[in-house]
OpenMM code with the backbone's topology and positions (N, CA, C; nanometers):
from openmm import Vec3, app, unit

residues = "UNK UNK UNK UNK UNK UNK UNK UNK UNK UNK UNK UNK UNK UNK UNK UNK UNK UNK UNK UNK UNK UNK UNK UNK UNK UNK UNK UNK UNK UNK UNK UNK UNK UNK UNK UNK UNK UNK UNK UNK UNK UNK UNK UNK UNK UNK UNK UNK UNK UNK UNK UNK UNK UNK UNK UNK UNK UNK UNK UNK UNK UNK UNK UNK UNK UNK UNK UNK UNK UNK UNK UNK UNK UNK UNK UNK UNK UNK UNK UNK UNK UNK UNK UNK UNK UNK UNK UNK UNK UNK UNK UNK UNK UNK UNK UNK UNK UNK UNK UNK UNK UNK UNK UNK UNK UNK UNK UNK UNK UNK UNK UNK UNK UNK UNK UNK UNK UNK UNK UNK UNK UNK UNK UNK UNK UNK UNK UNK UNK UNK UNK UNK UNK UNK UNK UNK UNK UNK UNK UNK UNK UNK UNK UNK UNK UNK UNK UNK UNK UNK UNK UNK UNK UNK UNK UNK UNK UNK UNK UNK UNK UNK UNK UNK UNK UNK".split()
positions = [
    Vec3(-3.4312, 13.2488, 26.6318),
    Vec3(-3.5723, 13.2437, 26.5993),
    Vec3(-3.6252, 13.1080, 26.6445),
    Vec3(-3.7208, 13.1264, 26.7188),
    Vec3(-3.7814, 13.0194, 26.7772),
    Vec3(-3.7901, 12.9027, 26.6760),
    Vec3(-3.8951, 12.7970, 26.6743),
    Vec3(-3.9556, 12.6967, 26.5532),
    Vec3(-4.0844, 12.7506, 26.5285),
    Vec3(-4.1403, 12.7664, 26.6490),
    Vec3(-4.2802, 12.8454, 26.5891),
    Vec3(-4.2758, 12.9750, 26.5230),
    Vec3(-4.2128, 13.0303, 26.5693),
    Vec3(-4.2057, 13.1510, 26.4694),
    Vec3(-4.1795, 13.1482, 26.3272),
    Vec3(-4.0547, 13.0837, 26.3250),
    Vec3(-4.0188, 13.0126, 26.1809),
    Vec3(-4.1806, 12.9340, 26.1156),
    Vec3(-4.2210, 12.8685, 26.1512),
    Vec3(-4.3373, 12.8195, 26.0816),
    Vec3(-4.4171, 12.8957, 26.0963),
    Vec3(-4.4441, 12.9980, 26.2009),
    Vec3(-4.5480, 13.0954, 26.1287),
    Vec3(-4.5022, 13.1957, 25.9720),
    Vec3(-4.3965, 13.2159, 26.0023),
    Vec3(-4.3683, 13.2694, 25.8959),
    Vec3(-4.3894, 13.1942, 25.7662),
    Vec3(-4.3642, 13.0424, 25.7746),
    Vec3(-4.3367, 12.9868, 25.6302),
    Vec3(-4.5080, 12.9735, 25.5777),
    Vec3(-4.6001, 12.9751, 25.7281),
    Vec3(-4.7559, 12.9670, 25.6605),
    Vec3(-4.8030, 13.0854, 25.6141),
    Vec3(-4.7397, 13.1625, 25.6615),
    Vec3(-4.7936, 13.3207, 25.6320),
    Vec3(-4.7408, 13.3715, 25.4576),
    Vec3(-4.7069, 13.2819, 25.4084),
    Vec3(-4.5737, 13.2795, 25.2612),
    Vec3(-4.7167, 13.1777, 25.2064),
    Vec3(-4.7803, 13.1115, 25.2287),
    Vec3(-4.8169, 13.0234, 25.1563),
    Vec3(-4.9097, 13.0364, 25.0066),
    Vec3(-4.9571, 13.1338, 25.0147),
    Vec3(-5.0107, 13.1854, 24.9581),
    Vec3(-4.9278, 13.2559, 24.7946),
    Vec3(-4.8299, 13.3344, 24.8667),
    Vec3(-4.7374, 13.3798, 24.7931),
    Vec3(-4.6712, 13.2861, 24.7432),
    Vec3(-4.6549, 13.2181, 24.7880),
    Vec3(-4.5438, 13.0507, 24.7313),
    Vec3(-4.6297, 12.9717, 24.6437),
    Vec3(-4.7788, 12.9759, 24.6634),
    Vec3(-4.8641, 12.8879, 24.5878),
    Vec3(-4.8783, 12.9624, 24.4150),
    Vec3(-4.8622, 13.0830, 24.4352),
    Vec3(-4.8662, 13.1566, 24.3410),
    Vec3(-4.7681, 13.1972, 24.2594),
    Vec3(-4.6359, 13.1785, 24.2928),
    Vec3(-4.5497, 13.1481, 24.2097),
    Vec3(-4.5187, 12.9909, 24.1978),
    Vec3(-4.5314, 12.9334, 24.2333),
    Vec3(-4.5355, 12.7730, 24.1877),
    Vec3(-4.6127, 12.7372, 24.0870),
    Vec3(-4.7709, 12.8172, 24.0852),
    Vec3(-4.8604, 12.7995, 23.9706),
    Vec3(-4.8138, 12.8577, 23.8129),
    Vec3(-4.7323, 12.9586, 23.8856),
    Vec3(-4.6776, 13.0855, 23.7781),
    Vec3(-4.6107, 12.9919, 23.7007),
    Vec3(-4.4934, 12.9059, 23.7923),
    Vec3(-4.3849, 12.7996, 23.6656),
    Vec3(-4.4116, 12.6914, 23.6277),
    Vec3(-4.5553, 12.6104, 23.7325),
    Vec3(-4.5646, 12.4766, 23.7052),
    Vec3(-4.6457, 12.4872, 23.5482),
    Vec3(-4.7646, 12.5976, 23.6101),
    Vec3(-4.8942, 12.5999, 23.5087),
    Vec3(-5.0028, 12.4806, 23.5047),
    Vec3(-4.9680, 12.4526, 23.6693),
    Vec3(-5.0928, 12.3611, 23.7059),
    Vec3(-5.0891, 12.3311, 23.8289),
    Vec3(-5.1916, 12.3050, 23.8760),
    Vec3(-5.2193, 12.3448, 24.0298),
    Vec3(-5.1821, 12.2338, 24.0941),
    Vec3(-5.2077, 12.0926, 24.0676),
    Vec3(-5.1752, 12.0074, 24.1337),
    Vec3(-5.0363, 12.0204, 24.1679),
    Vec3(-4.9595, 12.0504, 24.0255),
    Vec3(-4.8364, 12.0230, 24.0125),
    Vec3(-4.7296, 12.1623, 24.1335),
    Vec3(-4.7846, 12.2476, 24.1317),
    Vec3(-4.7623, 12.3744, 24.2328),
    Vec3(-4.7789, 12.3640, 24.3461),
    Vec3(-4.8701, 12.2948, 24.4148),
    Vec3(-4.9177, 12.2704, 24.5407),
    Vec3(-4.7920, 12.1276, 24.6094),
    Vec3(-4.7615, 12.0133, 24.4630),
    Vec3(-4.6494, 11.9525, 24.5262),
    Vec3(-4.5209, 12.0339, 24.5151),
    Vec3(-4.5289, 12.1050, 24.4411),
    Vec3(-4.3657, 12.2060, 24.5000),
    Vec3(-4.3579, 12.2411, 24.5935),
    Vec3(-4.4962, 12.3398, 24.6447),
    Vec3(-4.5049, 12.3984, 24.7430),
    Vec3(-4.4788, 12.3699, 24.8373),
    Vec3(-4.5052, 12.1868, 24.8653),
    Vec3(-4.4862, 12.1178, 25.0102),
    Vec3(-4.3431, 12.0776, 24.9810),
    Vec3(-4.2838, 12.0496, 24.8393),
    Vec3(-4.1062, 11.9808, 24.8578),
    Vec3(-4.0420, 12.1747, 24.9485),
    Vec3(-4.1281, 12.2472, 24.8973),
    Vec3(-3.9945, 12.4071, 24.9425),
    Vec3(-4.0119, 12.3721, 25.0782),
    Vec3(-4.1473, 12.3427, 25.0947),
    Vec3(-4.1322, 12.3521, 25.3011),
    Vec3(-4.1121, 12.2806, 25.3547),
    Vec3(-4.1095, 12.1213, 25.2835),
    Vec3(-3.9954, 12.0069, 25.3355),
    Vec3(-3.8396, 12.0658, 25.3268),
    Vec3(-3.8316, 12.1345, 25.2516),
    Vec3(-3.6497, 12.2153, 25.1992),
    Vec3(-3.6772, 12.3253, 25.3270),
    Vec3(-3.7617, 12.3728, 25.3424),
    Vec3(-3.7030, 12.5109, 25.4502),
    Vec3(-3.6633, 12.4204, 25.5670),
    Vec3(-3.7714, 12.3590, 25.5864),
    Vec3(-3.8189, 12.2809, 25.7297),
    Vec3(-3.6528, 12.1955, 25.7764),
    Vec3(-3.5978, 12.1078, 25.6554),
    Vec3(-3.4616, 12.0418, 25.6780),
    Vec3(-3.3320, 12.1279, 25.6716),
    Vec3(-3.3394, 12.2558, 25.5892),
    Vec3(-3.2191, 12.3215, 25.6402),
    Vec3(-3.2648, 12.4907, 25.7429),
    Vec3(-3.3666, 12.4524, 25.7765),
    Vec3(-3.4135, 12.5447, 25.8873),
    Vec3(-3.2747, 12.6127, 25.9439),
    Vec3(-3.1483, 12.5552, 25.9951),
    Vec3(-3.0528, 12.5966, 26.0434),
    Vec3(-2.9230, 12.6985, 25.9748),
    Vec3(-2.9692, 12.6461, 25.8166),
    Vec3(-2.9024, 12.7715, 25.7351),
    Vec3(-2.9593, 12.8817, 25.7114),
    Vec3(-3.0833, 12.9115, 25.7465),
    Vec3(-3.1661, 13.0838, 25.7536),
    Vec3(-3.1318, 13.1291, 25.8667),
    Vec3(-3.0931, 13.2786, 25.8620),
    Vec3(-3.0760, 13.3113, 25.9457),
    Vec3(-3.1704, 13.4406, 25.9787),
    Vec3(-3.2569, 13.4596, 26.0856),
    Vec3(-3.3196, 13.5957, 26.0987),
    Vec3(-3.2722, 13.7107, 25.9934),
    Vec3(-3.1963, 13.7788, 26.0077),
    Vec3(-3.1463, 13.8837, 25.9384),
    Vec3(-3.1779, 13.8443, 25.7942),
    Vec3(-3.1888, 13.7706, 25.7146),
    Vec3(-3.2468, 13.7327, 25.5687),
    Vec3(-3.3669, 13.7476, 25.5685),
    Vec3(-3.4010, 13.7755, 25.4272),
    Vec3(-3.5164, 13.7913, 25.3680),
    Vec3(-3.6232, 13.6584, 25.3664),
    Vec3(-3.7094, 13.5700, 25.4538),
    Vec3(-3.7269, 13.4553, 25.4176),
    Vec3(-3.8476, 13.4498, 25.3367),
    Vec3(-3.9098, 13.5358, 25.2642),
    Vec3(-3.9624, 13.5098, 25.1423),
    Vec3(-3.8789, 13.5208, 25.0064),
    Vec3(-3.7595, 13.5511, 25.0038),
    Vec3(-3.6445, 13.5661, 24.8952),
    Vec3(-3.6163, 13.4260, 24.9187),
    Vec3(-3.5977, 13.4004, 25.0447),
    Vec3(-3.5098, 13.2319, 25.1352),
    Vec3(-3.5904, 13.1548, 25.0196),
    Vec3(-3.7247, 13.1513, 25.0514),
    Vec3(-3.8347, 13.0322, 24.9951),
    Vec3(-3.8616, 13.0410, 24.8659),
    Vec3(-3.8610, 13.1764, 24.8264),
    Vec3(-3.8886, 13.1700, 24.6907),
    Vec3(-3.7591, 13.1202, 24.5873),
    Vec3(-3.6221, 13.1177, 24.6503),
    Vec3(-3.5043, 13.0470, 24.6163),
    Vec3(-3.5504, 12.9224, 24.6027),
    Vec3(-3.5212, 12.8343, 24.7314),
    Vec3(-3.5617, 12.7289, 24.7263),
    Vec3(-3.6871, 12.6394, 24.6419),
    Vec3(-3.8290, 12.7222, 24.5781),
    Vec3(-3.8662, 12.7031, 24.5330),
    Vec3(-3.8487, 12.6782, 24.3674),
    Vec3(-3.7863, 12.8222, 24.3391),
    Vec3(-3.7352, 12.8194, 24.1925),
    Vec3(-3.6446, 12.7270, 24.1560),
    Vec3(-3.5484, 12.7081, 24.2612),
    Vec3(-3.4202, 12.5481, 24.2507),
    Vec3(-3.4821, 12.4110, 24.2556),
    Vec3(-3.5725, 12.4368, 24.3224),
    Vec3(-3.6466, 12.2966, 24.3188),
    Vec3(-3.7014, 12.2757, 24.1845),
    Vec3(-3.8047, 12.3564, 24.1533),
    Vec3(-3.8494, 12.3563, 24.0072),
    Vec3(-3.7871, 12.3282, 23.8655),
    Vec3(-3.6405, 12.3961, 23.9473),
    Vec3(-3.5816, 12.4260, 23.8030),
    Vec3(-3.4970, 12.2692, 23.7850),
    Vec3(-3.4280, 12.1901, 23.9178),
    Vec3(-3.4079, 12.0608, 23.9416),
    Vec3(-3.4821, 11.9297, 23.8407),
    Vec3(-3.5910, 11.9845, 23.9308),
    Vec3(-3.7486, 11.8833, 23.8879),
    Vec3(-3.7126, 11.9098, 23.6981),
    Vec3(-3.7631, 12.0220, 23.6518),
    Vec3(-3.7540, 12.0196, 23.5303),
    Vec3(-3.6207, 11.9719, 23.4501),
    Vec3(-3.4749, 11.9720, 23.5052),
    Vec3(-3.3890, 11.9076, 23.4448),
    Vec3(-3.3986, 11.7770, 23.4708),
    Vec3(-3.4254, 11.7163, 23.5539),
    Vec3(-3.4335, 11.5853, 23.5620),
    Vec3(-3.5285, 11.5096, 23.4791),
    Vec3(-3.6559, 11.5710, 23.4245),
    Vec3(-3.7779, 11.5075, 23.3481),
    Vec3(-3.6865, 11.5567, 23.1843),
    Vec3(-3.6039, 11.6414, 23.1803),
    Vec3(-3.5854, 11.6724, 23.0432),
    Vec3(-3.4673, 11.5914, 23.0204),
    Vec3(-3.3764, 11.5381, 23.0951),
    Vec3(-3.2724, 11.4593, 23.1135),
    Vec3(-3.3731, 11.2806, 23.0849),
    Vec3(-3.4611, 11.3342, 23.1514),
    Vec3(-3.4713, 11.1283, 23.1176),
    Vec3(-3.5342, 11.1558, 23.0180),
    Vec3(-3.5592, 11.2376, 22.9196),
    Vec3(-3.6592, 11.1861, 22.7854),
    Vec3(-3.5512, 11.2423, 22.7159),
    Vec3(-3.4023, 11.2303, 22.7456),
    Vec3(-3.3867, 11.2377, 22.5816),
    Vec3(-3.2123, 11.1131, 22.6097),
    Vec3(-3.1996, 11.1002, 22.4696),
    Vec3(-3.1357, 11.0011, 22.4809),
    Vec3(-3.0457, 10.9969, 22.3807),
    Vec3(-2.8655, 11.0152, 22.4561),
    Vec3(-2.7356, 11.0755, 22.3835),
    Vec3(-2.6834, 10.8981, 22.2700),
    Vec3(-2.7285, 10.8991, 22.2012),
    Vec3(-2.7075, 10.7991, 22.1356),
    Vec3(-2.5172, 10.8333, 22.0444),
    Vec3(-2.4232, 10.7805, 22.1048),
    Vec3(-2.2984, 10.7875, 22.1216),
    Vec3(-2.2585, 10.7124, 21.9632),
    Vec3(-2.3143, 10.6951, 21.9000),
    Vec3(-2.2626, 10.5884, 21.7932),
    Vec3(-2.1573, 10.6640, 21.7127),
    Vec3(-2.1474, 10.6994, 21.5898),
    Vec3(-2.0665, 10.7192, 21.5339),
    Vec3(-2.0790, 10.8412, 21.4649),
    Vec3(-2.2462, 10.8711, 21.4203),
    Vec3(-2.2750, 11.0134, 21.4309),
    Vec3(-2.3118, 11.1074, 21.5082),
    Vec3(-2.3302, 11.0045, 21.6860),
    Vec3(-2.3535, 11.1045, 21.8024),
    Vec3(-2.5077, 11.1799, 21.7609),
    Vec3(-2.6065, 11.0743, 21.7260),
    Vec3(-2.7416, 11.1875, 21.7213),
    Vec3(-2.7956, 11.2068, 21.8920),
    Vec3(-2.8544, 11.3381, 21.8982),
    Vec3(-2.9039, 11.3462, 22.0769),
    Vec3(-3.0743, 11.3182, 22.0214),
    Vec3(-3.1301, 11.2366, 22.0761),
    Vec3(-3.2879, 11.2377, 21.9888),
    Vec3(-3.3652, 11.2963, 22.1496),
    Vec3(-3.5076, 11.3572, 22.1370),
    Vec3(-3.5815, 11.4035, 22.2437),
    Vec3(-3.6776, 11.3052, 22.2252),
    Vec3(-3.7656, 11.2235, 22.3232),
    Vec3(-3.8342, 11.1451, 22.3120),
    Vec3(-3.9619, 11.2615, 22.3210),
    Vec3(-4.0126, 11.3248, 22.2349),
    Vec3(-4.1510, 11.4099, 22.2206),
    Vec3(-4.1872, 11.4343, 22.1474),
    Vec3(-4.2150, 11.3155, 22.0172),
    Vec3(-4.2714, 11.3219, 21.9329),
    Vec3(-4.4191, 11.2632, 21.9960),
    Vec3(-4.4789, 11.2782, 21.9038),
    Vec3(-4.6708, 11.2120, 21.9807),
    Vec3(-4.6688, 11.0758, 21.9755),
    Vec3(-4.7244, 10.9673, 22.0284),
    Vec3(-4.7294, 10.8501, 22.0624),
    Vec3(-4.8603, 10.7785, 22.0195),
    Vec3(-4.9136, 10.7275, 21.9239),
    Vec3(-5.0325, 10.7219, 21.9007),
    Vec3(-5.0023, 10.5569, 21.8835),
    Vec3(-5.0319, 10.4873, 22.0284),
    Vec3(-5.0457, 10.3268, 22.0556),
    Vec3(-5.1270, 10.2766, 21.9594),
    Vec3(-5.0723, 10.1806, 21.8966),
    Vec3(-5.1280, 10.1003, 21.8230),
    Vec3(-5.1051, 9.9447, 21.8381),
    Vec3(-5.1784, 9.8450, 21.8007),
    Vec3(-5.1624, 9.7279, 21.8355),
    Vec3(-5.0050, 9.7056, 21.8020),
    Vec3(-4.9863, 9.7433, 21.6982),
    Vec3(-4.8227, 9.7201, 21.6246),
    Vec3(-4.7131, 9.7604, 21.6689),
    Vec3(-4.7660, 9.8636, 21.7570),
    Vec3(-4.6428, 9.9592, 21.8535),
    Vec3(-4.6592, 9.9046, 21.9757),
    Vec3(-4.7989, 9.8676, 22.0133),
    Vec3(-4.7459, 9.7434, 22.1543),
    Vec3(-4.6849, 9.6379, 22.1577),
    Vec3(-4.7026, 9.5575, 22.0474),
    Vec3(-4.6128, 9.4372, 22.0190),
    Vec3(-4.4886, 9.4525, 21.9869),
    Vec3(-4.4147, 9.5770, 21.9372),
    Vec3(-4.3101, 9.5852, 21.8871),
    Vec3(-4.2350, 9.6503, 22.0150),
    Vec3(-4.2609, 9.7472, 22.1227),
    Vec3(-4.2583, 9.7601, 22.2335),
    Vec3(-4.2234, 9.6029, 22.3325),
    Vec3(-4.3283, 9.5597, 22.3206),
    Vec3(-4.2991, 9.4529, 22.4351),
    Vec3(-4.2003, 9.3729, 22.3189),
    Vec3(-4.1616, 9.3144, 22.2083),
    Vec3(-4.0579, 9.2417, 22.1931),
    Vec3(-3.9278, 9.3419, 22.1936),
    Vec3(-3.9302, 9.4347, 22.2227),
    Vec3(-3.7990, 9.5431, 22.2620),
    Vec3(-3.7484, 9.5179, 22.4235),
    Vec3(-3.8335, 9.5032, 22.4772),
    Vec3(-3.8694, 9.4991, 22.6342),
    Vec3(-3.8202, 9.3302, 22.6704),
    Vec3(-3.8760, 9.2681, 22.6131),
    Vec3(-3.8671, 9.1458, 22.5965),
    Vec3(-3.6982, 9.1099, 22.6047),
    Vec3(-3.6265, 9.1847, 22.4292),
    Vec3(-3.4875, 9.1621, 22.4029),
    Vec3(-3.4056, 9.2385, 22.5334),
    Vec3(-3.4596, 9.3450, 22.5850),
    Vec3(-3.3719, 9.4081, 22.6696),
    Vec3(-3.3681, 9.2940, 22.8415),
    Vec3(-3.4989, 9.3045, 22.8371),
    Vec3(-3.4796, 9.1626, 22.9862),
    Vec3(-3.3965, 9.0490, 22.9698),
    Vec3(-3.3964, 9.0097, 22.8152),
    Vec3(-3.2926, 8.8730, 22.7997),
    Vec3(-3.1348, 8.9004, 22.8444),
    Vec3(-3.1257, 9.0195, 22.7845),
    Vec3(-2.9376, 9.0974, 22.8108),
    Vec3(-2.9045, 9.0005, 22.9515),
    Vec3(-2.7809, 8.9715, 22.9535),
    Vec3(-2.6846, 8.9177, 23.0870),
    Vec3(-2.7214, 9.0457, 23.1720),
    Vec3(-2.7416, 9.0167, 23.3055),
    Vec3(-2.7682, 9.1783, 23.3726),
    Vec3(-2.5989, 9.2013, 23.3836),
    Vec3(-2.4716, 9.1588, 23.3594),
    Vec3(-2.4134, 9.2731, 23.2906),
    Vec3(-2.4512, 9.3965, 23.2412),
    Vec3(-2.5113, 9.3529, 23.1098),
    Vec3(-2.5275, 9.4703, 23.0589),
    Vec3(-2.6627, 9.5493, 23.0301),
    Vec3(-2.8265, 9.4115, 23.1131),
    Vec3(-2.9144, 9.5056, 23.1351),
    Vec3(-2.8975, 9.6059, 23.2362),
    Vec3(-2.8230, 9.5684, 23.3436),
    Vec3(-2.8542, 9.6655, 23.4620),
    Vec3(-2.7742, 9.8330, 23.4402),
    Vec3(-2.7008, 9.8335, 23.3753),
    Vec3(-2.6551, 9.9230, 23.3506),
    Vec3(-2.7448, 10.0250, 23.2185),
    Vec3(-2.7551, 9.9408, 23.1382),
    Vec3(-2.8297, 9.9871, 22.9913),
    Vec3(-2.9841, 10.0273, 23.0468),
    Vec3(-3.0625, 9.9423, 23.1856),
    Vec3(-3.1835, 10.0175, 23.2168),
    Vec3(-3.1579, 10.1567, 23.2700),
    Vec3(-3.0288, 10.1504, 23.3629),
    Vec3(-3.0503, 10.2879, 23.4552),
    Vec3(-3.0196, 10.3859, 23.3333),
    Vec3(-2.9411, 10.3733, 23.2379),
    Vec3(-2.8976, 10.4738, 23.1093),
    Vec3(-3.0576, 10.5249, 23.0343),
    Vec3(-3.1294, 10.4159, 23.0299),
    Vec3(-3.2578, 10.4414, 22.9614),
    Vec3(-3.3528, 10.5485, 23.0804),
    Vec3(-3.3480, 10.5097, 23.1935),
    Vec3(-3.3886, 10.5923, 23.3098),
    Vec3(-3.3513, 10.7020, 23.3577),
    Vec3(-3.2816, 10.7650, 23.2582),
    Vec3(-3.1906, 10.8802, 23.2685),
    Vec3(-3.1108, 10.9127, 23.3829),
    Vec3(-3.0301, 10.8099, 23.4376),
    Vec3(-2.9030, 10.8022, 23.5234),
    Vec3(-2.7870, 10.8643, 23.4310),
    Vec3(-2.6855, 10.9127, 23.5012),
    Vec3(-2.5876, 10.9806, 23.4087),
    Vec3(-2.4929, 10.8700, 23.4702),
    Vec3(-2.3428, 10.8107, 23.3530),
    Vec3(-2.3162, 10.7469, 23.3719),
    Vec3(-2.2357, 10.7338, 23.5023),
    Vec3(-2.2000, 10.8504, 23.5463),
    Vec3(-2.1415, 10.8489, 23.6591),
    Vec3(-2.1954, 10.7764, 23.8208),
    Vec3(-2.3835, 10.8238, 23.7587),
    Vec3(-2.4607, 10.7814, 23.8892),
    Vec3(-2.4643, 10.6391, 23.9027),
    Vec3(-2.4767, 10.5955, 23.7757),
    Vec3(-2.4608, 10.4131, 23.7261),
    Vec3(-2.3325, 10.3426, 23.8136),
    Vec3(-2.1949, 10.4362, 23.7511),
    Vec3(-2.0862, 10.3543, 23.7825),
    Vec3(-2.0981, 10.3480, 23.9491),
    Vec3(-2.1605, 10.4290, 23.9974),
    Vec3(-2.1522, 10.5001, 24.1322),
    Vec3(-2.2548, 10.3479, 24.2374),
    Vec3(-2.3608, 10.3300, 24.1593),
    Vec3(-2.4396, 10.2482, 24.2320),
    Vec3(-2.4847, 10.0922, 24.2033),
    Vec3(-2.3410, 10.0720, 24.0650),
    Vec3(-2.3382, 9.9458, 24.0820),
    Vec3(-2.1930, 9.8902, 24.1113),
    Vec3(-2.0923, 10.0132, 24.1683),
    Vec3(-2.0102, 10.0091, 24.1768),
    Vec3(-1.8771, 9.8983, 24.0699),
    Vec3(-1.8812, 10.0247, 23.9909),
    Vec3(-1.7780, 9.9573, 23.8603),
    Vec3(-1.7487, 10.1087, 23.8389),
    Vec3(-1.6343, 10.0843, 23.7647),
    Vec3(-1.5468, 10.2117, 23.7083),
    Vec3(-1.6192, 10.2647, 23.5863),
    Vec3(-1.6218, 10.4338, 23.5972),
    Vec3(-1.7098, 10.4246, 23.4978),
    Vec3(-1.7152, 10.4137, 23.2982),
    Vec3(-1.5731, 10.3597, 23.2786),
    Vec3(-1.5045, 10.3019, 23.1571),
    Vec3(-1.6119, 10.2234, 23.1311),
    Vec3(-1.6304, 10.1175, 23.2487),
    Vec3(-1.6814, 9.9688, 23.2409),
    Vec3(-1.8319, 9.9839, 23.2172),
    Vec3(-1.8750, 10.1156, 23.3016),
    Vec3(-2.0583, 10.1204, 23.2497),
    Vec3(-2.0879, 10.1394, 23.0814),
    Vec3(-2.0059, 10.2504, 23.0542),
    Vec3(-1.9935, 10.2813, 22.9075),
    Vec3(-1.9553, 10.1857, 22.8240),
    Vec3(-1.8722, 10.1041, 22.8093),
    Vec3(-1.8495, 9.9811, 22.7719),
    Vec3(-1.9625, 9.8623, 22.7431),
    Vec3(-2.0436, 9.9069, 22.9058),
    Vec3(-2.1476, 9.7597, 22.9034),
    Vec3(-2.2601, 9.8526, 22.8404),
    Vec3(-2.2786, 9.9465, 22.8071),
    Vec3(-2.4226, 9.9746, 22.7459),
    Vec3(-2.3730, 10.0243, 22.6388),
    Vec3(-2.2771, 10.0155, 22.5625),
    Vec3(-2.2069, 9.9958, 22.4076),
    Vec3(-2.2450, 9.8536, 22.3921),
    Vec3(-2.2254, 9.7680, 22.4548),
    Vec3(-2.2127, 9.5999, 22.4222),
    Vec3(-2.3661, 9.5718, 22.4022),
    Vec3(-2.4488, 9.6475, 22.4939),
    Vec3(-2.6201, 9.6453, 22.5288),
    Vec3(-2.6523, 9.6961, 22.4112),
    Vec3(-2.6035, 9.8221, 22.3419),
    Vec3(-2.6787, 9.8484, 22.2512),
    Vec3(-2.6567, 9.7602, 22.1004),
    Vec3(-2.5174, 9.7414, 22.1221),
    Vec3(-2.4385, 9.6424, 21.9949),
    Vec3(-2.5558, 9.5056, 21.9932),
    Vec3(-2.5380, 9.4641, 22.0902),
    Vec3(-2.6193, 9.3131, 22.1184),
    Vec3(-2.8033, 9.3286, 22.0410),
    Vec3(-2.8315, 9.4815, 22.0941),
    Vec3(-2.9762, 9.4863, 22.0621),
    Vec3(-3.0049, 9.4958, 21.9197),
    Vec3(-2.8892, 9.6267, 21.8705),
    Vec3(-2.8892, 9.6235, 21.7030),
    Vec3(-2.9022, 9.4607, 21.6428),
    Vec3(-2.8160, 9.3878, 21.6895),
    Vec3(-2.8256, 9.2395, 21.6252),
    Vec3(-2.9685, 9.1759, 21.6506),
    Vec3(-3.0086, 9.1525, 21.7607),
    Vec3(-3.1011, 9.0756, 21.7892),
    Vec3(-3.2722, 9.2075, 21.7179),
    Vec3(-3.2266, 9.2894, 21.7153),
    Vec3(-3.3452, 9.3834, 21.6694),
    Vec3(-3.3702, 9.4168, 21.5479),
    Vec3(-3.3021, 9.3294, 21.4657),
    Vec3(-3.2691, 9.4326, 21.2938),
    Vec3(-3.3967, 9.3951, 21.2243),
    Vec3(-3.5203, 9.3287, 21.2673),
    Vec3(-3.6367, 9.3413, 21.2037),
    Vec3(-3.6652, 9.4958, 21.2105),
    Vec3(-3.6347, 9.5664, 21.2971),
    Vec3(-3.7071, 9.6888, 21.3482),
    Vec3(-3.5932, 9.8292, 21.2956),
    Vec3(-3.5219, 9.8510, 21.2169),
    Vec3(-3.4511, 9.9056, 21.1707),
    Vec3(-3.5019, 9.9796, 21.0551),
] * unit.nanometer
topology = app.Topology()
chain = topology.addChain("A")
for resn in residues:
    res = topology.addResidue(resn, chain)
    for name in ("N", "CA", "C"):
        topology.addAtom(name, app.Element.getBySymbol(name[0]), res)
């Protein structure tokens, strides 16, 4: 199959693709950027479709994996496996209603976490950023004993320096 052909086909889908993207996002902005990551995804493995396939099944795959990606990754960074001794998993989605008292208590949290040795900030931010520890040990290159270790020590260190806020 030619390239043009292939892209006529993927414009001739667009429509259909916009409309199930709206179906899972449930908002248009947010559907219209799927829409362009599936046809950045067709467009880069263009070479694994093959004629004989269905390529609105092809795209509408790729779309639903993307989505479904996107959504583990946003549900992965808001929640946070707090390992202590009773192992609570907390979801960060309770409502947020900023107050002068919650900005100040915020920035001296922010504050204690920038002081950490980057030992154990750099590791303890990507954990807060919902890196899994593997991706941590992976890209600051340390074993990953040693990441778990340093954001045990990060959180040990913060309990001390934080116990107004307890």
């Amino acid at each position: 199959m030619s390239t043009q052909e292939f892209n006529s086909r993927l414009m001739n889908l667009e429509s259909s693709l916009n409309y199930f993207a709206l179906s899972l996002t449930r908002d248009t902005e947010t559907a219209k950027d799927l829409v362009q990551d599936t046809y950045l995804k067709a467009i880069q493995y263009k070479d694994k479709y093959t004629s004989d396939n269905n390529i609105k099944a092809w795209l509408f795959t790729i779309l639903r994996n993307t989505y479904l990606n996107q959504v583990t990754r946003l549900s992965y960074k808001n929640t946070i496996n707090d390992e202590s001794e009773d192992e609570y998993i907390l979801k960060n989605s309770m409502p947020h209603n900023e107050t002068a008292e919650s900005v100040i208590n915020t920035g001296d949290i922010s504050q204690t976490i920038d002081n950490l040795d980057d030992d154990y900030k750099i590791p303890f931010k990507m954990f807060l950023d919902g890196y899994k520890y593997k991706e941590i040990a992976e890209h600051i290159n340390l074993p990953i004993g040693t990441v778990k270790s340093r954001i045990l020590f990060a959180r040990k260190i913060l309990m001390e320096n934080l116990q107004d806020y307890k």
